[in-house]
C-alpha positions, 0 to 999 in steps of 0.5 A: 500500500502507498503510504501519502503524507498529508502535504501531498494529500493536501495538495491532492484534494486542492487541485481536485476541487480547482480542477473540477471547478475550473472544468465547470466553469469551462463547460458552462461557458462553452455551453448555450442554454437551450442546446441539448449537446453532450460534452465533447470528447476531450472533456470525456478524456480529461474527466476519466483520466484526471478529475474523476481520480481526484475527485475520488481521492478527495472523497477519501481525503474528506472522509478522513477529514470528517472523522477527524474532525466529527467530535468538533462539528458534533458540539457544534451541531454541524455534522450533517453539513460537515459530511455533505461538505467534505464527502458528498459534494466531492462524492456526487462529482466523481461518482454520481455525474455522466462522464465528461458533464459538468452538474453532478447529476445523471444524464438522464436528469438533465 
């Protein structure tokens, strides 16, 4: 097993989340609001091979950050807000959006 000092699991979890707010920002942009058009090929790749594993290891990154951190939002009453904040925002991104999209929703939700 890789053994990752919190630097770079720090560093990880930050480029994932610039990344995929870079990249829907991007796609928003390109997009026009009343055309149905799917995410282009490019946006496929860059999605599958790059934002999809960050966001993924910022999911295990926020989880392990919840635990830490659950003892503190528990007596501040926040704990439903903590895990929505660090590990199913970056859930739904790399698990729950179609490949390449930039909402994190399924293709058939739009």
């Amino acid at each position: 097993m890789i053994k990752m000092s919190s630097g770079v699991a720090g560093v990880m979890m930050a480029l994932a989340i610039s990344l995929s707010a870079g990249m829907a920002s991007e796609m928003a942009k390109a997009a026009e609001p009343g055309l149905k058009e799917g995410p282009s090929g490019a946006a496929m790749v860059v999605d599958a091979l790059v934002a999809r594993p960050l966001l993924a290891a910022a999911t295990v990154g926020g989880t392990a950050v919840f635990i830490v951190s659950l003892p503190f939002s528990a007596l501040g009453g926040n704990v439903g807000e903590s895990a929505e904040t660090l590990i199913l925002t970056p859930a739904e991104a790399a698990f729950r959006r179609c490949l390449g999209c930039s909402v994190s929703q399924r293709r058939d939700e739009f």
